[in-house]
MARKE-651377 format. One line per field, with one value per residue: residue number from 0; residue in three letters; x, y, z of N, C-alpha, C in turn. Coordinates in steps of 0.02 Angstrom, whole numbers. Each point is the difference from the previous one (the first is absolute). Layout:
N
num: [NUM_...]
residu: [ala_...]
nc1: [X_...]
nc2: [Y_...]
nc3: [Z_...]
cac1: [X_...]
cac2: [Y_...]
cac3: [Z_...]
cc1: [X_...]
cc2: [Y_...]
cc3: [Z_...]
//
This chain:
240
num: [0_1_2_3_4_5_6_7_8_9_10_11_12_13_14_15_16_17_18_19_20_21_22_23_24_25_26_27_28_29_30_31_32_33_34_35_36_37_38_39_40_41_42_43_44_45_46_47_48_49_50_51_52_53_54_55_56_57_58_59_60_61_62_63_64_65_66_67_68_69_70_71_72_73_74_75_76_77_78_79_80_81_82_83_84_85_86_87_88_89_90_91_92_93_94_95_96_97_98_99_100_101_102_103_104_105_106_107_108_109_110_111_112_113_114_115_116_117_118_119_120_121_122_123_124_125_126_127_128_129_130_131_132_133_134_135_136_137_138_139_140_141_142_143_144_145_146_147_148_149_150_151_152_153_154_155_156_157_158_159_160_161_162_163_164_165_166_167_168_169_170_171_172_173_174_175_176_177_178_179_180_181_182_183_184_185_186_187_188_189_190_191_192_193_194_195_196_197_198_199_200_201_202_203_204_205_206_207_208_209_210_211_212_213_214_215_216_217_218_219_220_221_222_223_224_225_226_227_228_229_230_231_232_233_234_235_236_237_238_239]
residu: [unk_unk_unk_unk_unk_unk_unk_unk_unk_unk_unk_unk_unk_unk_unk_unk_unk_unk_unk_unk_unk_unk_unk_unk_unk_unk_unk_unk_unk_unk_unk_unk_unk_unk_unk_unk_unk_unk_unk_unk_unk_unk_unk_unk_unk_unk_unk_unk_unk_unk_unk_unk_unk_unk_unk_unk_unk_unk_unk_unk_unk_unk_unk_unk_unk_unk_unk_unk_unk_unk_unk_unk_unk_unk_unk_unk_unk_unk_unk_unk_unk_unk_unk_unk_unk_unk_unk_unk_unk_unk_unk_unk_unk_unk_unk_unk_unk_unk_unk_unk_unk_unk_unk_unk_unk_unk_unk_unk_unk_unk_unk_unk_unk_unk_unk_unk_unk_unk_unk_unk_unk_unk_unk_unk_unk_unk_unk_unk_unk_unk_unk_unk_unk_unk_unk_unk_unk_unk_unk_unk_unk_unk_unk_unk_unk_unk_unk_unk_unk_unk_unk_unk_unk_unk_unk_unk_unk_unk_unk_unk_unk_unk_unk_unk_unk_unk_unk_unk_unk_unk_unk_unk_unk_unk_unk_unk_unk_unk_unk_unk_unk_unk_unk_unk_unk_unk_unk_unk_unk_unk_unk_unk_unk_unk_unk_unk_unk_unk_unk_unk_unk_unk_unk_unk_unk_unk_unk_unk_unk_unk_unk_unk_unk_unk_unk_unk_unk_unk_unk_unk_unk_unk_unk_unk_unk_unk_unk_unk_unk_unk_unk_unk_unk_unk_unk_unk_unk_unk_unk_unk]
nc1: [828_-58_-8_-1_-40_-2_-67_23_53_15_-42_75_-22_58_4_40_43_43_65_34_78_50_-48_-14_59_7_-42_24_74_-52_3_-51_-53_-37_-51_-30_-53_-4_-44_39_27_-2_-45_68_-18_42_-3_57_-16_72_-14_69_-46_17_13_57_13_45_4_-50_56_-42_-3_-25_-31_-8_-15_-1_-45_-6_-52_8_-72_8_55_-33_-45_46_14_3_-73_45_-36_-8_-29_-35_-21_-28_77_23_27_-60_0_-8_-22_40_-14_67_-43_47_15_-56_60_0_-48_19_-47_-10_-29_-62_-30_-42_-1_-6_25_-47_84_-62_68_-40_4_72_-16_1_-21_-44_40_12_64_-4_25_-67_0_51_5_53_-52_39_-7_-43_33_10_89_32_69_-15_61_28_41_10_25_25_21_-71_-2_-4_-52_-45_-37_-33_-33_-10_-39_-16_-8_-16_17_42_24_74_50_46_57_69_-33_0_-22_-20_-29_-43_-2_15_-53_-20_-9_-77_-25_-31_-29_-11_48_35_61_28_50_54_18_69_9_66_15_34_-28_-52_13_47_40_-33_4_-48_-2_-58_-16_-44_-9_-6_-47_-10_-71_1_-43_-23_52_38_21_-30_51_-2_73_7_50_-8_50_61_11_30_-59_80_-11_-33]
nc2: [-2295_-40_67_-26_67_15_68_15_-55_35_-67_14_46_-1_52_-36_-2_-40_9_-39_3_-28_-45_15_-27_23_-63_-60_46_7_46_11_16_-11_15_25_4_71_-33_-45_78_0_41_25_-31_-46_-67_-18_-39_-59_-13_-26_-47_-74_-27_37_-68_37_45_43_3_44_79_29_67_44_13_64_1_51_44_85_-15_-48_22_51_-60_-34_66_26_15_57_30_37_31_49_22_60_36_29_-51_2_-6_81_-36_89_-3_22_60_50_-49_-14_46_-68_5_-20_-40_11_-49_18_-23_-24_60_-2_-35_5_-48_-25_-42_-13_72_-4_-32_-34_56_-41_-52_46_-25_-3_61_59_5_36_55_47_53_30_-34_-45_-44_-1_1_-59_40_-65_-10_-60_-14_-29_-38_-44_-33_-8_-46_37_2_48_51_28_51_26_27_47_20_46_39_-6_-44_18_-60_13_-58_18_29_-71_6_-25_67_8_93_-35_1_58_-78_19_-12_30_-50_-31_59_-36_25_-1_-23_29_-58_-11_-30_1_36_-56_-5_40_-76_24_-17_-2_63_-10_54_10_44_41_2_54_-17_73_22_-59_-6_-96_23_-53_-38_-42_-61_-40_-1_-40_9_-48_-17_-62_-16_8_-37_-39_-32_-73]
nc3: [-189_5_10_63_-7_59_-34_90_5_-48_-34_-15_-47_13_-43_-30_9_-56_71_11_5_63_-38_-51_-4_65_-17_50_-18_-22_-11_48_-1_54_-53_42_2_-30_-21_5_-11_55_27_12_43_-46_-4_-4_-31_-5_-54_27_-35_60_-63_5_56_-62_60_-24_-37_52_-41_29_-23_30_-68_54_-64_-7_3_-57_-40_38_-8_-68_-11_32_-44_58_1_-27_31_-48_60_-47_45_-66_37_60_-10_-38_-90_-29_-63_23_-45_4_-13_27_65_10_45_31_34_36_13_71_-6_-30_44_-47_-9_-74_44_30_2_40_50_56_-25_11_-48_58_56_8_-23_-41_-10_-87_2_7_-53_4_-45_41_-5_-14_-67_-27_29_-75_17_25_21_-13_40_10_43_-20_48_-78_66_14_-20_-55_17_33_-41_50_-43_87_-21_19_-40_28_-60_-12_-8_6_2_17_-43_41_-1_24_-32_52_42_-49_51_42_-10_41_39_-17_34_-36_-13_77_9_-61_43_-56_54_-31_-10_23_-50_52_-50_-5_-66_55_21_19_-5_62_8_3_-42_55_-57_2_-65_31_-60_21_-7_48_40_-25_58_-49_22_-15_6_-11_17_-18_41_-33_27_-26_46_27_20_17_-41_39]
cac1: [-46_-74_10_-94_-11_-65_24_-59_-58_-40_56_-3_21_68_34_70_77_56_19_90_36_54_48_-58_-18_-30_-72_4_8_-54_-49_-62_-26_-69_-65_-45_-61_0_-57_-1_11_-17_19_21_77_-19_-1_-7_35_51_-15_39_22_69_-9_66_-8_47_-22_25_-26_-36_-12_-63_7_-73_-24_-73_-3_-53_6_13_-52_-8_30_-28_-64_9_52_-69_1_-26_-75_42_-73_24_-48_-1_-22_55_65_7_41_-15_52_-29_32_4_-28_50_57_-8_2_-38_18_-72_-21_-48_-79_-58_-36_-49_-51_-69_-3_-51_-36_-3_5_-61_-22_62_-14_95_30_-45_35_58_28_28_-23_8_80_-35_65_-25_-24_-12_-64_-8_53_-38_32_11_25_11_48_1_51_9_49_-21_69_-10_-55_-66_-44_-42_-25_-51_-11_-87_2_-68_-9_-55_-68_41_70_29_32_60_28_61_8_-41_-77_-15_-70_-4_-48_-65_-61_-45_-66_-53_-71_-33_-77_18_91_37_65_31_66_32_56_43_74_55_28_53_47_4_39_60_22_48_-45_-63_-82_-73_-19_-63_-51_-73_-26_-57_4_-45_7_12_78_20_23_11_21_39_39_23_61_-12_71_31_26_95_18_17_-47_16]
cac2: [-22_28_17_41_68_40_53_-3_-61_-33_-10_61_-33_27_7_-29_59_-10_75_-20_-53_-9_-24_-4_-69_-49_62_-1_65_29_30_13_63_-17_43_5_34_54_-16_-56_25_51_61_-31_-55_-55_-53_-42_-81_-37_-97_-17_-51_-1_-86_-35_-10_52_55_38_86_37_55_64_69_34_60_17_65_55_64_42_30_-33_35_53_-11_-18_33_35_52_76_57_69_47_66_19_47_34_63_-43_-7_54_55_24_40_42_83_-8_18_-45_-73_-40_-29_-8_-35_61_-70_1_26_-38_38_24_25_-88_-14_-60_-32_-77_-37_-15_-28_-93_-21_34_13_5_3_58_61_64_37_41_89_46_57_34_82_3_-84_-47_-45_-53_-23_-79_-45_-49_-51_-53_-91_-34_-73_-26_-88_-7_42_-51_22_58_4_55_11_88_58_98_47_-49_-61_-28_-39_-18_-23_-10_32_42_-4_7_-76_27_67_-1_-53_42_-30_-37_25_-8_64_-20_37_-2_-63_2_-65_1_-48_-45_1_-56_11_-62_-12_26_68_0_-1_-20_89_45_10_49_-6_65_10_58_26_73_-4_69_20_28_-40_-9_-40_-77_-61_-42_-45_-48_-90_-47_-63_-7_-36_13_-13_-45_-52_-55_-29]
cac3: [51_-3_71_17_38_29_43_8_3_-35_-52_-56_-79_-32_-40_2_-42_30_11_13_22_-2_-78_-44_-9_44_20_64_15_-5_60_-41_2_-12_-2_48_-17_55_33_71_65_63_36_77_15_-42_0_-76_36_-49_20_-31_-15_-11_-30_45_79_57_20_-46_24_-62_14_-49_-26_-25_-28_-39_-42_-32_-43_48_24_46_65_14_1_61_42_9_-58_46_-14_28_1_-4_16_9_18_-10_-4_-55_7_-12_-41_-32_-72_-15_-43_-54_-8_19_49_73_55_46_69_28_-12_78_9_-42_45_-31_-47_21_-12_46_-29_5_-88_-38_14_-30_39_69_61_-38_45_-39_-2_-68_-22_-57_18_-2_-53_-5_-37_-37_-86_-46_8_65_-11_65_-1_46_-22_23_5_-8_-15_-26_-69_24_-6_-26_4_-24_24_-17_3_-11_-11_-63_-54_-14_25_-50_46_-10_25_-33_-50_-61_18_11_-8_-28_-3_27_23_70_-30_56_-12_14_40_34_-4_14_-19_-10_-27_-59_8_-52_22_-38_-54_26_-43_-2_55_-5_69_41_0_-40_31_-17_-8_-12_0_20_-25_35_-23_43_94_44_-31_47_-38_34_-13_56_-46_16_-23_19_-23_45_57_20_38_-16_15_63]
cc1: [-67_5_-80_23_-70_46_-71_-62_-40_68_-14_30_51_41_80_27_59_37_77_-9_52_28_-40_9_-41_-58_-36_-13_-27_-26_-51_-36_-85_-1_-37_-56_-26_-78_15_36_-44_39_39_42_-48_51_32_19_-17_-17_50_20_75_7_54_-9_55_-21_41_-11_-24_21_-10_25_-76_16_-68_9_-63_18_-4_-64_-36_43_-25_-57_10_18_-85_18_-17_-39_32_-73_38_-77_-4_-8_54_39_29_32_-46_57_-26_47_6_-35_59_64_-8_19_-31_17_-50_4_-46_-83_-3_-68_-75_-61_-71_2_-104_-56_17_39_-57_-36_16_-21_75_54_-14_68_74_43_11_-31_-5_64_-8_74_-48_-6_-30_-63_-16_39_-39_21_19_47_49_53_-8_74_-3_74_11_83_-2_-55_-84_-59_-52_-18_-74_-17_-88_11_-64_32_-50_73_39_77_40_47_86_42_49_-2_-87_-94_-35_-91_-15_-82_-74_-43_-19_-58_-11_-96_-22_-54_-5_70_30_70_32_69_10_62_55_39_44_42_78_54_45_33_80_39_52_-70_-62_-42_-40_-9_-80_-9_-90_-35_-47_-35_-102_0_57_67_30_51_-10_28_33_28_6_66_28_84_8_28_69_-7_10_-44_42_-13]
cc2: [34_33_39_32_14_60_16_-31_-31_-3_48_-59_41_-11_-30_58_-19_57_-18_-85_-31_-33_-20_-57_-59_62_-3_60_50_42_43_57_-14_83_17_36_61_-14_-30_38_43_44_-17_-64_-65_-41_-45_-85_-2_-76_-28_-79_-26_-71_-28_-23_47_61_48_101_47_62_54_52_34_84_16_62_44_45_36_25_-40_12_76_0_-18_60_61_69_72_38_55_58_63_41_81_50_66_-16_4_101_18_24_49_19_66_-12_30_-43_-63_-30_-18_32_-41_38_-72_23_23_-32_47_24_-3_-90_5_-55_-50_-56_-35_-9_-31_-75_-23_26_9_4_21_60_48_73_33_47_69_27_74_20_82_8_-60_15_-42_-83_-13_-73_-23_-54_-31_-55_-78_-28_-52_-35_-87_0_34_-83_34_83_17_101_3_78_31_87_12_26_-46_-11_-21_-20_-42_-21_-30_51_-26_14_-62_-1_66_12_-9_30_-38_-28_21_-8_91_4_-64_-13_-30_-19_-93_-7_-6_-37_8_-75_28_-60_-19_23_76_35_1_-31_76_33_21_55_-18_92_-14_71_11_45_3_77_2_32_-26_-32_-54_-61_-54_-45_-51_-62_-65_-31_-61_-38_-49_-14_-2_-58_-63_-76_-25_-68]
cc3: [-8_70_6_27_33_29_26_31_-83_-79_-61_-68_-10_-51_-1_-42_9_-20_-17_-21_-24_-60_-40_-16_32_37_49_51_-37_62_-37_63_16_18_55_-40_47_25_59_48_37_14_75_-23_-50_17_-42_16_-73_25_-93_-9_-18_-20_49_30_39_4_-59_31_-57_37_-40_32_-8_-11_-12_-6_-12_-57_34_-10_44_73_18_32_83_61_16_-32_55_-26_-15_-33_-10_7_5_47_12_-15_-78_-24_-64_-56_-64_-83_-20_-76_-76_-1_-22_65_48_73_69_77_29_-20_61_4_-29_57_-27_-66_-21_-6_79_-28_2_-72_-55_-15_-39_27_73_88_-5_74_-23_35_-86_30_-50_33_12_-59_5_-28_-6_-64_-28_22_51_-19_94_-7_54_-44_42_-46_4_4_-8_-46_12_-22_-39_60_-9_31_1_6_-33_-6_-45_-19_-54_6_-68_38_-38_51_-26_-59_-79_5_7_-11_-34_9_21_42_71_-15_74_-32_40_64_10_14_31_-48_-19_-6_-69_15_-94_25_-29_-37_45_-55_2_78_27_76_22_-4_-58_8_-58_-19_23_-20_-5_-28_17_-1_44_53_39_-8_57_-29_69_-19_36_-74_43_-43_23_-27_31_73_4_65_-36_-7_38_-39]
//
């Protein structure tokens, strides 16, 4: 049967597929398969009308079946996505190296007393909730290293780190060096601080627990870390 389809209200060009049937010999019993086109749907409730030519003068019966299908980067793309902000501050942790063991230990940051950089100066940082950050110090340390962890149990999407220290940053994660190094961009005259931004690679991402290291070298006055991380992951709410 030439069978018309509107979905919609409007007529679609569908694809035929025959799928079964009861005896190959007789092809009658054929059953077949129209196509729908993922263009002719909407968002919300659709529509479909069947206009089924019948040559018989006897009432004939018809009946159908509807499958519809997707992908699964189209069900991710549907499902909302969570923020996850890591915004420097005591929270974060203070990880010191015996210098004859090697071993670690951490202690909480302390919020930097001598940063001496205004945010207002910061461009790229202007409204940031981050705090500077510094560990106690008996004397100034050359080094300064900083942890923070995030926790990815649905698909990470994307990462982005903005952050500022005199006088430069190298930065890891899980263990690998993602930033090496990276100098404070600042204009001298008249002074003017510029975030630096990192993306994190997804490759370098793990599902469960993740740290971000930062280390801080730094051998000026002015002691501090600012940073604020962006984790951007799948949601756990069900599409509808």
């Amino acid at each position: 049967y030439d069978v018309k389809i509107k979905l919609n209200g409007t007529d679609v060009e569908s694809g035929v597929v025959a799928t079964d049937t009861l005896d190959v010999s007789k092809p009658i019993t054929t059953r077949y398969a129209y196509l729908l086109p993922a263009s002719a749907w909407v968002e919300g409730q659709n529509m479909i009308e069947l206009k089924i030519p019948n040559p018989s003068p006897e009432t004939q019966t018809a009946s159908f079946s509807l499958q519809v299908f997707t992908n699964r980067n189209r069900l991710a793309d549907a499902i909302p996505l969570e923020t996850i902000t890591l915004n420097s501050d005591t929270s974060w942790r203070v990880v010191q190296i015996n210098p004859e063991t090697k071993e670690e230990s951490t202690s909480a940051a302390i919020l930097a007393s001598n940063f001496g950089i205004g945010i207002d100066k910061i461009d790229g940082m202007e409204n940031t909730a981050a705090k500077p950050i510094w560990l106690t110090e008996e004397a100034p340390v050359p080094t300064a290293i900083f942890e923070v962890d995030f926790n990815i149990d649905t698909e990470f999407r994307e990462g982005l780190i903005d952050f500022v220290a005199p006088e430069n940053v190298s930065i890891f994660l899980n263990g690998k060096e993602i930033a090496t190094a990276r100098d404070m961009d600042y204009d001298p005259e008249p002074f003017q601080v510029y975030s630096l931004q990192l993306v994190i690679d997804k490759a370098n991402v793990t599902i469960g627990k993740n740290t971000l290291r930062f280390v801080v070298s730094n051998s000026s006055p002015y002691r501090g870390l600012l940073a604020s991380v962006k984790i951007v992951k799948t949601g756990k709410e069900e599409v509808r």
